[in-house]
PDB file of N, CA, C, O and CB in Angstrom:
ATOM      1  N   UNK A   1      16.421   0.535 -10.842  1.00  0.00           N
ATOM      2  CA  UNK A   1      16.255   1.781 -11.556  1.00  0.00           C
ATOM      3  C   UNK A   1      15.427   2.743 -10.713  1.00  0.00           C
ATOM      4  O   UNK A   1      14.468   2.154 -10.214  1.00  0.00           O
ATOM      5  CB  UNK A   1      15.595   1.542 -12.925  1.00  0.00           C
ATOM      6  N   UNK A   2      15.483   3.931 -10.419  1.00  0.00           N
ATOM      7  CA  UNK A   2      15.048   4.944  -9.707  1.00  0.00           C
ATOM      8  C   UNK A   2      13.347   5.400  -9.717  1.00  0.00           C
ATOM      9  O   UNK A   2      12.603   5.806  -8.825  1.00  0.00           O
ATOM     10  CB  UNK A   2      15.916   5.982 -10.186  1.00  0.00           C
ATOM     11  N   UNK A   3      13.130   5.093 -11.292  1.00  0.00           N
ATOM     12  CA  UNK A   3      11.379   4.793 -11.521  1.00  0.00           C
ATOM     13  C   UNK A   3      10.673   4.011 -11.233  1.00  0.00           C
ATOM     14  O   UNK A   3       9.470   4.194 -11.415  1.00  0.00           O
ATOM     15  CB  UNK A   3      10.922   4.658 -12.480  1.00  0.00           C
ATOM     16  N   UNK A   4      11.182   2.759 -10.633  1.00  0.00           N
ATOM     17  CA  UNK A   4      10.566   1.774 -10.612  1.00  0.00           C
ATOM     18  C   UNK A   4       9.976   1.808  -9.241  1.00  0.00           C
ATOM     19  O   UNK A   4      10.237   2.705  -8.438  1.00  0.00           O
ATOM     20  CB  UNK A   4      11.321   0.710 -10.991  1.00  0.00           C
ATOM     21  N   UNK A   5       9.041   0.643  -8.954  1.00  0.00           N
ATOM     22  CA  UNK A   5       8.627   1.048  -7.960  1.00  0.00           C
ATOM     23  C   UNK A   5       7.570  -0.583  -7.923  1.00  0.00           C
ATOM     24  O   UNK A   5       7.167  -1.183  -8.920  1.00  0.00           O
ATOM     25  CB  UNK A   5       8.009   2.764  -8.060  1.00  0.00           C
ATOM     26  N   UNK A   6       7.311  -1.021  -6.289  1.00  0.00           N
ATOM     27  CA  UNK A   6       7.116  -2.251  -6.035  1.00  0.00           C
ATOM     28  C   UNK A   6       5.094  -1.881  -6.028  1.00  0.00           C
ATOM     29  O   UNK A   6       4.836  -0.792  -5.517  1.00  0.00           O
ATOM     30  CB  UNK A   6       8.158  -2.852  -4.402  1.00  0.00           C
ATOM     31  N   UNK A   7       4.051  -2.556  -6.449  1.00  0.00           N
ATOM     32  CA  UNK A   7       2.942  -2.537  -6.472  1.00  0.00           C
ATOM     33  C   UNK A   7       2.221  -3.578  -5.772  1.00  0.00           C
ATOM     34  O   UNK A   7       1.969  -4.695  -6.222  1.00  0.00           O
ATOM     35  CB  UNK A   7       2.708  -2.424  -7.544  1.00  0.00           C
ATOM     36  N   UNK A   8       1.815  -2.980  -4.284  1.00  0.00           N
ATOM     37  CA  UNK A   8       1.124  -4.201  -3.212  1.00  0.00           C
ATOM     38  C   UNK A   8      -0.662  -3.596  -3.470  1.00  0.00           C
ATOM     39  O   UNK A   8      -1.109  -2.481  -3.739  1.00  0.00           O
ATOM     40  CB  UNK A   8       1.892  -4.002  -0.949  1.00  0.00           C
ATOM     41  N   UNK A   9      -1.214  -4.717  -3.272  1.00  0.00           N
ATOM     42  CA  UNK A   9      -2.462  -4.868  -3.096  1.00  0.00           C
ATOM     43  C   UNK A   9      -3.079  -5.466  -2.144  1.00  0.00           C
ATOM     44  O   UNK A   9      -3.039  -6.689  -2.004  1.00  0.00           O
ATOM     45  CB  UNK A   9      -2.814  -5.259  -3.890  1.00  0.00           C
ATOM     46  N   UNK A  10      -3.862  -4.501  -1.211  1.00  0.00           N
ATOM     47  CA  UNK A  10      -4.028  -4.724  -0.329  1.00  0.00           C
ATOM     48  C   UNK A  10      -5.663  -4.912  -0.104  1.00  0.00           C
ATOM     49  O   UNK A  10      -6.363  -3.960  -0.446  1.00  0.00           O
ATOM     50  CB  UNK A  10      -3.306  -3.930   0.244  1.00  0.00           C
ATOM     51  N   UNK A  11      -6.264  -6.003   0.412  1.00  0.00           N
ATOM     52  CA  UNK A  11      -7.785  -6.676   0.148  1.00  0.00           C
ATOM     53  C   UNK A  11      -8.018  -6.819   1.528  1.00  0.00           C
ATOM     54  O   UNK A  11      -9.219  -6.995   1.731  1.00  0.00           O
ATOM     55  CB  UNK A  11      -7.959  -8.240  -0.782  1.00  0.00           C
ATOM     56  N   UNK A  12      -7.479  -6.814   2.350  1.00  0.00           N
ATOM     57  CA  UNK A  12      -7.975  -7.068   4.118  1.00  0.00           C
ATOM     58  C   UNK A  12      -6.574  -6.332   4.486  1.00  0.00           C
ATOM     59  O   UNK A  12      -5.464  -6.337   3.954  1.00  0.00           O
ATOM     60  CB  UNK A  12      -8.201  -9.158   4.928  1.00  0.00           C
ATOM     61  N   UNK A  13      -7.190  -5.612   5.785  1.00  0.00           N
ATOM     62  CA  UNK A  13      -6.593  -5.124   6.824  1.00  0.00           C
ATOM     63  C   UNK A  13      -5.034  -5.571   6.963  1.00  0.00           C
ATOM     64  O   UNK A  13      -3.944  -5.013   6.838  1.00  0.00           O
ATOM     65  CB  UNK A  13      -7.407  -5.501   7.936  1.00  0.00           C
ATOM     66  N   UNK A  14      -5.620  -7.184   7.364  1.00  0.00           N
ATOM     67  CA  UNK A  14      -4.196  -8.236   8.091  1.00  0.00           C
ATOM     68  C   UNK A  14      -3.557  -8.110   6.963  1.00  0.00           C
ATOM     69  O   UNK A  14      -2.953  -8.779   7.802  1.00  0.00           O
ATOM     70  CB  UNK A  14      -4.371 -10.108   8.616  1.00  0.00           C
ATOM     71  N   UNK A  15      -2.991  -7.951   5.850  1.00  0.00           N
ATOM     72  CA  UNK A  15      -2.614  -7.694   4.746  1.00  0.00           C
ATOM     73  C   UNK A  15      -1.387  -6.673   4.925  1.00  0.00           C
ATOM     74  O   UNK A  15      -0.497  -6.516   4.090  1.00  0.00           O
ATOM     75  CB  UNK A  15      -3.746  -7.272   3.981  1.00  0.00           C
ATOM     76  N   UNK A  16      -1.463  -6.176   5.839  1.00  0.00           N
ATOM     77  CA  UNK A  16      -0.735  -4.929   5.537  1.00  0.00           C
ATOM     78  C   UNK A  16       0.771  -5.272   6.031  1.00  0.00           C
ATOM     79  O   UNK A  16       1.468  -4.259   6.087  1.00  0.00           O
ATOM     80  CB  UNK A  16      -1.435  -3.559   6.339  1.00  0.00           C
ATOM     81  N   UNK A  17       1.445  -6.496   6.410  1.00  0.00           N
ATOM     82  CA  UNK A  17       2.846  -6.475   6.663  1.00  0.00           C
ATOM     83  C   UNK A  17       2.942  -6.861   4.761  1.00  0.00           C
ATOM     84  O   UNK A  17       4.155  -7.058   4.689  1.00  0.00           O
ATOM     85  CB  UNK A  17       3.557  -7.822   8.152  1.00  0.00           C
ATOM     86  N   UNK A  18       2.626  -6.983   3.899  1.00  0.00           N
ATOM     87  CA  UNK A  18       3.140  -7.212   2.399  1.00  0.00           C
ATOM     88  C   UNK A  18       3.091  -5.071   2.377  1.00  0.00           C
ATOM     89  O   UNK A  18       3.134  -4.597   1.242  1.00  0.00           O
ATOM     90  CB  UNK A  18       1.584  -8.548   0.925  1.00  0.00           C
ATOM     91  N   UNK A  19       3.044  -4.454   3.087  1.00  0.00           N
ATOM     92  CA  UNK A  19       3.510  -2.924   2.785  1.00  0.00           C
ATOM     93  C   UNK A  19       5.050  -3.005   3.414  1.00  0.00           C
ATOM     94  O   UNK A  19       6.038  -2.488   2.892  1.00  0.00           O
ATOM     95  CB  UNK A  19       2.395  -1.568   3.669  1.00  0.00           C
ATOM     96  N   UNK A  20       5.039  -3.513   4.234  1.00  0.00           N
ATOM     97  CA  UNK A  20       6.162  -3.075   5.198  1.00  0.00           C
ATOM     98  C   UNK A  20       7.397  -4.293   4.834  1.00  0.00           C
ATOM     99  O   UNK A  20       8.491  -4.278   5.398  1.00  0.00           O
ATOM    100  CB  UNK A  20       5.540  -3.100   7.054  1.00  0.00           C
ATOM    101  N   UNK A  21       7.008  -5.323   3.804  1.00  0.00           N
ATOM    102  CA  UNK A  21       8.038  -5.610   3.303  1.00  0.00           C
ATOM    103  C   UNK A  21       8.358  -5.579   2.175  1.00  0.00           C
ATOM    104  O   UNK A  21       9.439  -6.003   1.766  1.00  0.00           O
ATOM    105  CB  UNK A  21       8.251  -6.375   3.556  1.00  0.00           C
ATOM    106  N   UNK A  22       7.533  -5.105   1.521  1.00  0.00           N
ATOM    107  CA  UNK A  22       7.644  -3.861  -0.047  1.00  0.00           C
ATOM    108  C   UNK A  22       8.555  -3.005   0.410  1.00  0.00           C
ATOM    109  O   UNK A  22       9.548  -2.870  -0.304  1.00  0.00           O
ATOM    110  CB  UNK A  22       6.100  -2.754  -0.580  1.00  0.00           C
ATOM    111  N   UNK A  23       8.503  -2.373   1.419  1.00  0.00           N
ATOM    112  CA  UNK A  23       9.503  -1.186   1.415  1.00  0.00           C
ATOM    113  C   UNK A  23      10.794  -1.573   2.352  1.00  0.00           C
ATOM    114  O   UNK A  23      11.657  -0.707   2.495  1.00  0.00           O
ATOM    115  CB  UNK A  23       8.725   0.247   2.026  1.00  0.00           C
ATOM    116  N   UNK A  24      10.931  -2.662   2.903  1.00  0.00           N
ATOM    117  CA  UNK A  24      12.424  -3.259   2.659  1.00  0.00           C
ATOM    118  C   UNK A  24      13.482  -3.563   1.702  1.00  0.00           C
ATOM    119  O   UNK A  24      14.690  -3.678   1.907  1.00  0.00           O
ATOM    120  CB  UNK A  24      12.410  -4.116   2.932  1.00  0.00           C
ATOM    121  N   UNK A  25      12.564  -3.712   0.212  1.00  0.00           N
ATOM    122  CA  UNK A  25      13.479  -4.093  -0.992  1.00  0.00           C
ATOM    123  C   UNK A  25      13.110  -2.615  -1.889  1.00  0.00           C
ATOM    124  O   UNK A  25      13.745  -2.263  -2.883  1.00  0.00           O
ATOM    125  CB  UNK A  25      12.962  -5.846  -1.898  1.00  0.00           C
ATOM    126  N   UNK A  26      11.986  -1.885  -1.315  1.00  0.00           N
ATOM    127  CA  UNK A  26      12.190  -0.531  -2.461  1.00  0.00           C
ATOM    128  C   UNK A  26      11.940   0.422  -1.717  1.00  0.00           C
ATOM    129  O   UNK A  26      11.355   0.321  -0.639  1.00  0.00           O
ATOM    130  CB  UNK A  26      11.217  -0.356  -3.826  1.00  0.00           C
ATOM    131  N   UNK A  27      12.510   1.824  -2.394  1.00  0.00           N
ATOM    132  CA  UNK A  27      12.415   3.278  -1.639  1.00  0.00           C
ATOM    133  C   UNK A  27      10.528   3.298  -2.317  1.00  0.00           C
ATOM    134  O   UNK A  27       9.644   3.276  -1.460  1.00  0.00           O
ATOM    135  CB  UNK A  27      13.965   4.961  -2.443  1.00  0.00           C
ATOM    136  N   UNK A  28      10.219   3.329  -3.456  1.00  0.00           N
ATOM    137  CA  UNK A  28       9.025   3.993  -3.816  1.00  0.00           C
ATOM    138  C   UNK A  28       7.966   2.370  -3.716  1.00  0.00           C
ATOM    139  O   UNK A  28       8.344   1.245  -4.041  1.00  0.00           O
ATOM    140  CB  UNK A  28       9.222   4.957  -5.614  1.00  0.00           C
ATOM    141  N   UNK A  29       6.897   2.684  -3.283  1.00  0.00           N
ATOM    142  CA  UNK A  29       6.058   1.390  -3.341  1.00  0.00           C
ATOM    143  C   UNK A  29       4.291   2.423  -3.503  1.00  0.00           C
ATOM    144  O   UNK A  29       3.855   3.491  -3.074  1.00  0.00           O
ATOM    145  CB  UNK A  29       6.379   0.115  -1.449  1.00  0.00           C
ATOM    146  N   UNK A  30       3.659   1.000  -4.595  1.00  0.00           N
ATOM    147  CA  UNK A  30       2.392   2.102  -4.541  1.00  0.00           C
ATOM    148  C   UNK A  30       1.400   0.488  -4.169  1.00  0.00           C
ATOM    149  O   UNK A  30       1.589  -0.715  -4.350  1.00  0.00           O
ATOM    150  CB  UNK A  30       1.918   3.356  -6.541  1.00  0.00           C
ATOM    151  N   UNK A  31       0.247   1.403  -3.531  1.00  0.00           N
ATOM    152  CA  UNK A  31      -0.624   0.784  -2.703  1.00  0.00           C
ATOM    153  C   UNK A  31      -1.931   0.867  -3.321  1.00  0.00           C
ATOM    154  O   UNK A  31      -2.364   1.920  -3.789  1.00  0.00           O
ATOM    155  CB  UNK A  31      -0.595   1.332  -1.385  1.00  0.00           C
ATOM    156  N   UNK A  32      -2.528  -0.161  -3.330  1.00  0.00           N
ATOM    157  CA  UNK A  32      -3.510  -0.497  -4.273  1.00  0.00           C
ATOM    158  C   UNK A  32      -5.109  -0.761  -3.352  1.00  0.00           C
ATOM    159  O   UNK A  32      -5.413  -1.947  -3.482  1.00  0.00           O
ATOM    160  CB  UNK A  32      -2.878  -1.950  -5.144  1.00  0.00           C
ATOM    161  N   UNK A  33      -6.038  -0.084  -2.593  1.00  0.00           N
ATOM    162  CA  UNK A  33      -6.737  -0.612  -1.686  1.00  0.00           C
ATOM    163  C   UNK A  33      -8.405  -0.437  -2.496  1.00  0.00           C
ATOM    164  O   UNK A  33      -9.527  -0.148  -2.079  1.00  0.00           O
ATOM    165  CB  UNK A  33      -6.389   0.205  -0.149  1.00  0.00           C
ATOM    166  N   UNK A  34      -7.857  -0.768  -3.765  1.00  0.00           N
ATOM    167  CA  UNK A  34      -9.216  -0.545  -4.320  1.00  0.00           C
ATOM    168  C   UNK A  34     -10.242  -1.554  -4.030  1.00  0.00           C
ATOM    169  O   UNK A  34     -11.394  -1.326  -4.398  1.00  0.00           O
ATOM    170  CB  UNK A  34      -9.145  -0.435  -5.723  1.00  0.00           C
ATOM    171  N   UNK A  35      -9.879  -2.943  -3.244  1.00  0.00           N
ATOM    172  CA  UNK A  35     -10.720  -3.560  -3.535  1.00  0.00           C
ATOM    173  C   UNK A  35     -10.690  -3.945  -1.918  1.00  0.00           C
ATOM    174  O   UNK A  35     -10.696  -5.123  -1.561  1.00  0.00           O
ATOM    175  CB  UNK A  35     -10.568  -4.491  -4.775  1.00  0.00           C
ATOM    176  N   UNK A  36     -10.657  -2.891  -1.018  1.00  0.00           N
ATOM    177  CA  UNK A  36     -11.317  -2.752   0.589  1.00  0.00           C
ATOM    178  C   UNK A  36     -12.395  -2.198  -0.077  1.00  0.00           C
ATOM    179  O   UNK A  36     -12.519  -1.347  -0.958  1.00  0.00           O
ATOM    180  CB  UNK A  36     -10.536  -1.705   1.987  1.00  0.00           C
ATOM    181  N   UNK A  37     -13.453  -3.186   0.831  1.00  0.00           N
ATOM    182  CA  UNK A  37     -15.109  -2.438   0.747  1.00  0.00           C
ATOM    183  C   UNK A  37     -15.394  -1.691   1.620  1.00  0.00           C
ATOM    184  O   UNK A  37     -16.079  -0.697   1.380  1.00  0.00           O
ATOM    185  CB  UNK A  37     -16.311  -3.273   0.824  1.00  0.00           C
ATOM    186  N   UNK A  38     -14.922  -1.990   2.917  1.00  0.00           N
ATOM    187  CA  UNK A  38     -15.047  -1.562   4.456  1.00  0.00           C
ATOM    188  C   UNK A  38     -14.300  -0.273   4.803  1.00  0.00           C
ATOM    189  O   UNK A  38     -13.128  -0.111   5.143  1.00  0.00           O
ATOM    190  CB  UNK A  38     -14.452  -2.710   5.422  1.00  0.00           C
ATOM    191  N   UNK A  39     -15.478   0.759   4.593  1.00  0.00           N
ATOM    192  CA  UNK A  39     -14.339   1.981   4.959  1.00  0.00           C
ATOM    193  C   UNK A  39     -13.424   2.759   6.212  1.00  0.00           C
ATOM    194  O   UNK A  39     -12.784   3.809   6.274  1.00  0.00           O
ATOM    195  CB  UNK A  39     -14.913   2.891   4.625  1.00  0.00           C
ATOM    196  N   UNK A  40     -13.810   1.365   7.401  1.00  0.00           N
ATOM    197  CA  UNK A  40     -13.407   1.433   8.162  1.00  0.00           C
ATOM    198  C   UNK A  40     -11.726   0.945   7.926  1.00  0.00           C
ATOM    199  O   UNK A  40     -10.664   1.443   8.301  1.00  0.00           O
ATOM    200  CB  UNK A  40     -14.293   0.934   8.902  1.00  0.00           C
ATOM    201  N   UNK A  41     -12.028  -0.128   7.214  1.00  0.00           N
ATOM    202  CA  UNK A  41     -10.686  -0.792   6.916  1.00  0.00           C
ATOM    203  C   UNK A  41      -9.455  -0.152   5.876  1.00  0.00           C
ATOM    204  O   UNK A  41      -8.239  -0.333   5.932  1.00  0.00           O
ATOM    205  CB  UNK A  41     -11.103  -2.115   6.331  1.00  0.00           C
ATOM    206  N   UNK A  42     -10.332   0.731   4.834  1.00  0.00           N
ATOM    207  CA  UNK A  42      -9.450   1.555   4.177  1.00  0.00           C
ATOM    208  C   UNK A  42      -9.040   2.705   4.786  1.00  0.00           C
ATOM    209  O   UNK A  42      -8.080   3.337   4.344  1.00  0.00           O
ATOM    210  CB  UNK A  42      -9.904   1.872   3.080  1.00  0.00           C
ATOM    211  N   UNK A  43      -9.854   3.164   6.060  1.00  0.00           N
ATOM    212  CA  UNK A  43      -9.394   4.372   6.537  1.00  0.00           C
ATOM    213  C   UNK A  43      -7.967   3.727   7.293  1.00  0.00           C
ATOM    214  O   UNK A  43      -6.936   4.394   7.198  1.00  0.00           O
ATOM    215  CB  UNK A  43     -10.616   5.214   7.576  1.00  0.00           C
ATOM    216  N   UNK A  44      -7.944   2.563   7.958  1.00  0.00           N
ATOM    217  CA  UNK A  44      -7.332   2.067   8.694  1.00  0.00           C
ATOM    218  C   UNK A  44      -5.937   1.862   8.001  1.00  0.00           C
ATOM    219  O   UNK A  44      -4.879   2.006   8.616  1.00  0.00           O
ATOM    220  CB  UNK A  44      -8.027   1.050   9.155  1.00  0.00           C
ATOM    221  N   UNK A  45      -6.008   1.544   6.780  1.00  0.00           N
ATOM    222  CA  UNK A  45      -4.898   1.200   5.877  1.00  0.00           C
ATOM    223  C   UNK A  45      -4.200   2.319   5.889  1.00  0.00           C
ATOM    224  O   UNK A  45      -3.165   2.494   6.531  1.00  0.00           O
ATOM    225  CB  UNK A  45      -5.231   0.775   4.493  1.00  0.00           C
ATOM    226  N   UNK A  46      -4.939   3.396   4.925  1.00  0.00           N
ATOM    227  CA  UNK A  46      -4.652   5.190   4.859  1.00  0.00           C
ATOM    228  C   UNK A  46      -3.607   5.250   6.170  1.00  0.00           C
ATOM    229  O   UNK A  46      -2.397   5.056   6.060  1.00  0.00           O
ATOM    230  CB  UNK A  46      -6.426   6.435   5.194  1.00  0.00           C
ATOM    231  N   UNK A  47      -4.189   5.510   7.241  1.00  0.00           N
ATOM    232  CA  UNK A  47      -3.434   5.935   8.566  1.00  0.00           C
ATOM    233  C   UNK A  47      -2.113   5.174   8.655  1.00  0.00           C
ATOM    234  O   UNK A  47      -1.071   5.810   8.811  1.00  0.00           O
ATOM    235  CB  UNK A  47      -4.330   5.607   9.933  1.00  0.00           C
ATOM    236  N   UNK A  48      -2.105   3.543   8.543  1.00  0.00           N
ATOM    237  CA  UNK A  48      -0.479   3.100   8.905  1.00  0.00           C
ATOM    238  C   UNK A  48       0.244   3.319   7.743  1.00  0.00           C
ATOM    239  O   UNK A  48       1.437   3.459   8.009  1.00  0.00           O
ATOM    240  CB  UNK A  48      -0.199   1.476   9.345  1.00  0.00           C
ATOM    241  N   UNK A  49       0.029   3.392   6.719  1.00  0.00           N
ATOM    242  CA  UNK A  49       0.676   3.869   5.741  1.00  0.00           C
ATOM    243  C   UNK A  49       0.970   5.047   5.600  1.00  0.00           C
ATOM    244  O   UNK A  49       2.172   5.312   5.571  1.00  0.00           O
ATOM    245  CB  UNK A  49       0.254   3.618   4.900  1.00  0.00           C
ATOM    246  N   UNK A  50       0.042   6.079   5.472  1.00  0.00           N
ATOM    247  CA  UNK A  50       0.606   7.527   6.320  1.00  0.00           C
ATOM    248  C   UNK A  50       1.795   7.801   7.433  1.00  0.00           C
ATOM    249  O   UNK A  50       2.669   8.660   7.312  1.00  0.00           O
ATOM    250  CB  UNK A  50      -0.520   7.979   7.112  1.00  0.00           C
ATOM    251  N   UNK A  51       1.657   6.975   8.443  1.00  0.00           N
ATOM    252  CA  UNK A  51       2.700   6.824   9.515  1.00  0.00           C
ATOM    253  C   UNK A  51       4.078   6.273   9.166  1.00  0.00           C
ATOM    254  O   UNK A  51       5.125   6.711   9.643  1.00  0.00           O
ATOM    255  CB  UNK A  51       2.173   5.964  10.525  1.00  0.00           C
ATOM    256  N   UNK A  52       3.955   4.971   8.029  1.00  0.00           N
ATOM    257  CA  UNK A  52       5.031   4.464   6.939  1.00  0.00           C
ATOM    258  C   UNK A  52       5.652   6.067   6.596  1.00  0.00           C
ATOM    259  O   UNK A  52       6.424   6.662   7.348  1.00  0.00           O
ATOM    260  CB  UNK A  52       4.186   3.489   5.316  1.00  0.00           C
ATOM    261  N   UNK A  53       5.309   6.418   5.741  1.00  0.00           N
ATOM    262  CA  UNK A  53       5.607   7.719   4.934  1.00  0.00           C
ATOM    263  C   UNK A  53       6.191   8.767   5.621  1.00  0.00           C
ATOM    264  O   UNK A  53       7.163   9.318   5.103  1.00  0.00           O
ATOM    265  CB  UNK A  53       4.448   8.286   4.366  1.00  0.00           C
ATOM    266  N   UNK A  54       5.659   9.252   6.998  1.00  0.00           N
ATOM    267  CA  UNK A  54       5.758  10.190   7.433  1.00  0.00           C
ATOM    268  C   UNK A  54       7.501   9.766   8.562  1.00  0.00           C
ATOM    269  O   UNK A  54       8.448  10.525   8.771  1.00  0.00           O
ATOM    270  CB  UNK A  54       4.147  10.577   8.047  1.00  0.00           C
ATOM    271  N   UNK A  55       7.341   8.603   8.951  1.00  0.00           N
ATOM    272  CA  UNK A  55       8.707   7.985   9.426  1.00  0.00           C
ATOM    273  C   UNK A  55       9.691   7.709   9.064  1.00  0.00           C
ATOM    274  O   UNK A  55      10.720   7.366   9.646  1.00  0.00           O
ATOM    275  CB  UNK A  55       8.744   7.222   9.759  1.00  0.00           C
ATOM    276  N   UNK A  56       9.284   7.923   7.429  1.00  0.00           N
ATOM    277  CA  UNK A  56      10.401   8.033   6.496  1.00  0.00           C
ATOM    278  C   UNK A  56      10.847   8.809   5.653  1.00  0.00           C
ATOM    279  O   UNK A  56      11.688   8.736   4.757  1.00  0.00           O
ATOM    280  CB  UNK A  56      10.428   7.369   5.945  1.00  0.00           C
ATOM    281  N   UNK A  57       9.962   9.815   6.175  1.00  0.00           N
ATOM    282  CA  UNK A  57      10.442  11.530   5.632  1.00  0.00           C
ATOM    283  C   UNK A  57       9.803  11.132   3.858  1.00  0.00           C
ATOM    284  O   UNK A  57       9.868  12.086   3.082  1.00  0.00           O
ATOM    285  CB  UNK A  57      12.958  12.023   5.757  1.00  0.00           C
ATOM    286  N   UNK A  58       9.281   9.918   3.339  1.00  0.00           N
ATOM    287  CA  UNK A  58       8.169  10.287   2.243  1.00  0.00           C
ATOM    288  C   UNK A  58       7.317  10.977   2.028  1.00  0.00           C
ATOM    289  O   UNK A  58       6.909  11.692   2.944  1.00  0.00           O
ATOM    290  CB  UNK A  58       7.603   9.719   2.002  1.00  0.00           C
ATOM    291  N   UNK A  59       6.691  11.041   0.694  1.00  0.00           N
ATOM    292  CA  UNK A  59       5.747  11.630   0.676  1.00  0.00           C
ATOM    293  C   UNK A  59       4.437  10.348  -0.434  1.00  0.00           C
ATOM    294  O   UNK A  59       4.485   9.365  -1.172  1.00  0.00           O
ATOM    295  CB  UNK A  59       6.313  13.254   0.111  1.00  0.00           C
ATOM    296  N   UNK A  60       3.573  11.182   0.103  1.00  0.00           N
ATOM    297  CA  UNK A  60       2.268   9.989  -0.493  1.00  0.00           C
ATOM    298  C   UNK A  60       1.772  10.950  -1.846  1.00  0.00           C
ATOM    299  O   UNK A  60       1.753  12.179  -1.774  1.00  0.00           O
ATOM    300  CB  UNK A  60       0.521   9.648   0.976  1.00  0.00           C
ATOM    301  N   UNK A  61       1.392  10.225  -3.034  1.00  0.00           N
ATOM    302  CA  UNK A  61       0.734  10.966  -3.959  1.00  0.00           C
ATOM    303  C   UNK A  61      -0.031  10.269  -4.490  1.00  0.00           C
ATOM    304  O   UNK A  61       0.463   9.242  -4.954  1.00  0.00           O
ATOM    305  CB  UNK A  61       1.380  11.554  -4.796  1.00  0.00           C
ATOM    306  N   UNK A  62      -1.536  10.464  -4.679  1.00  0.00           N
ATOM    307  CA  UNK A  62      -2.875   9.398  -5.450  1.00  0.00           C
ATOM    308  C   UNK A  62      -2.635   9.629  -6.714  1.00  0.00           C
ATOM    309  O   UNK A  62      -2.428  10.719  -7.248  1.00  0.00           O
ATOM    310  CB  UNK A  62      -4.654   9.762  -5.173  1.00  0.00           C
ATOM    311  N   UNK A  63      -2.679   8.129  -7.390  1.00  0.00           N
ATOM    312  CA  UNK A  63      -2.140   8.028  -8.835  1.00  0.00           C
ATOM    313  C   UNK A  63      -4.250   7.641  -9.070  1.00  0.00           C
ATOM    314  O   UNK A  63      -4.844   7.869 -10.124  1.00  0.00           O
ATOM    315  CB  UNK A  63      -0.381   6.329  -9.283  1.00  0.00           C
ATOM    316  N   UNK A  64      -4.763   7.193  -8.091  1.00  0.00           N
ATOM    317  CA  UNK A  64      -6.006   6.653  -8.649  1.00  0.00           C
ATOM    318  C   UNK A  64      -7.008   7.239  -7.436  1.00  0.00           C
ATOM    319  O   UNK A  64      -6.585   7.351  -6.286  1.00  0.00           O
ATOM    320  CB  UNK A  64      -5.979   4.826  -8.882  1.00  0.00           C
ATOM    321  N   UNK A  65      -7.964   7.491  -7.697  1.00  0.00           N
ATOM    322  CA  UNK A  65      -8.762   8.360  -7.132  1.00  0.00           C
ATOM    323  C   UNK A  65      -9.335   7.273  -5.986  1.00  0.00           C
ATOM    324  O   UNK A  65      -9.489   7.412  -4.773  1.00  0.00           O
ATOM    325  CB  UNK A  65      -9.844   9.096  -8.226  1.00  0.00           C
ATOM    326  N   UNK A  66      -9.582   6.148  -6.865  1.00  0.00           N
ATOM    327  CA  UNK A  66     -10.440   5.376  -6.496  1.00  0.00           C
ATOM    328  C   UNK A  66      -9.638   3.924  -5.066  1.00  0.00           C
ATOM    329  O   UNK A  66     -10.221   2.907  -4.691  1.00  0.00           O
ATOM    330  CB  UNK A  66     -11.028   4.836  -8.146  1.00  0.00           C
ATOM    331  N   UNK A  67      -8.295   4.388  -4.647  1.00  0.00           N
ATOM    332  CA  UNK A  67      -7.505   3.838  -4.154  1.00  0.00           C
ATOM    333  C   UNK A  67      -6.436   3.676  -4.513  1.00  0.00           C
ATOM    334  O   UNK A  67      -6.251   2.563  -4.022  1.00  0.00           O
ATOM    335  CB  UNK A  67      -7.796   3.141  -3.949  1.00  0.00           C
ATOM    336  N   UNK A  68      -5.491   3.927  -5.031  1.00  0.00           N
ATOM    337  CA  UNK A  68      -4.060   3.711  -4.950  1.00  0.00           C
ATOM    338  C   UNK A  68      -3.052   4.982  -5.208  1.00  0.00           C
ATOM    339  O   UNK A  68      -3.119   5.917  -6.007  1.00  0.00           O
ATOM    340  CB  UNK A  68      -3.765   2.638  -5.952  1.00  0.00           C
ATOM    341  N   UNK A  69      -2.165   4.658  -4.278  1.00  0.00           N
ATOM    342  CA  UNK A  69      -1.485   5.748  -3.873  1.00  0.00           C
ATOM    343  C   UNK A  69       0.226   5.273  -4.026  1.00  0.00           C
ATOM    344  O   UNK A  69       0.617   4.117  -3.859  1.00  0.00           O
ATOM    345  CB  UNK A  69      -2.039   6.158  -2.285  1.00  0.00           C
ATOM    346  N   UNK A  70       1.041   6.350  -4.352  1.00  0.00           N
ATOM    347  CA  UNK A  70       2.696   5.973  -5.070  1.00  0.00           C
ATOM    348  C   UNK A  70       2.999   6.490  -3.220  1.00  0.00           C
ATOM    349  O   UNK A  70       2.406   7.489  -2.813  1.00  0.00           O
ATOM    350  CB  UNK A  70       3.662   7.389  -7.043  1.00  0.00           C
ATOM    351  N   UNK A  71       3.671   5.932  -2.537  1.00  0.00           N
ATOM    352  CA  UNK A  71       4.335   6.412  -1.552  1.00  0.00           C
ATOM    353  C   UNK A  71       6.158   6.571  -1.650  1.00  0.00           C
ATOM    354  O   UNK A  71       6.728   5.544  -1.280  1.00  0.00           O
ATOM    355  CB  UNK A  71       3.846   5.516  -0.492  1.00  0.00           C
ATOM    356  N   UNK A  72       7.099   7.728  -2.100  1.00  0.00           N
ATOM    357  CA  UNK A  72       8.011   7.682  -2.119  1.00  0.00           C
ATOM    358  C   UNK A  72       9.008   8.617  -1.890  1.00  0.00           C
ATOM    359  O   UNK A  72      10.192   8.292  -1.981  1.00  0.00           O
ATOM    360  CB  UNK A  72       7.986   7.282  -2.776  1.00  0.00           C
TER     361      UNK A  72
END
C-alpha cells in the first residue's frame, strides 16, 4: 500500500546497512535514531542517510523532533 512505510531503528553507527535494506523492499522508510547518545554518531547517521535520499531523488521529513525522520 502506498502509506505504508518500513520503521528501522538505529542504536549504533554499524547499524546502518538495516537502512539500506529497508529500502530494498520499500520506497518510504522512517528512521528512528532516538536512542544514539553520541552526537557524533547521529550526525554521522543524518549524513549517509541524507546521501540515501538525495541518490534517490527523495526527500527527508522529521516526524519527531527528537530523532526520527520519514525518508520518501
Amino acid at each position: 500500500m502506498a502509506d505504508e512505510f518500513e520503521i528501522v531503528e538505529i542504536n549504533a553507527f554499524e547499524e546502518l546497512s538495516k537502512v539500506k535494506d529497508a529500502f530494498e523492499n520499500n520506497d518510504k522508510v522512517a528512521i528512528d535514531i532516538r536512542n544514539l547518545q553520541d552526537t557524533n554518531q547521529r550526525r554521522r547517521v543524518l549524513d549517509f542517510v541524507t546521501g540515501i535520499a538525495f541518490g534517490r531523488g527523495l526527500k527527508i521529513r522529521v516526524l519527531n523532533k527528537d530523532g526520527v525522520y520519514l525518508i520518501s
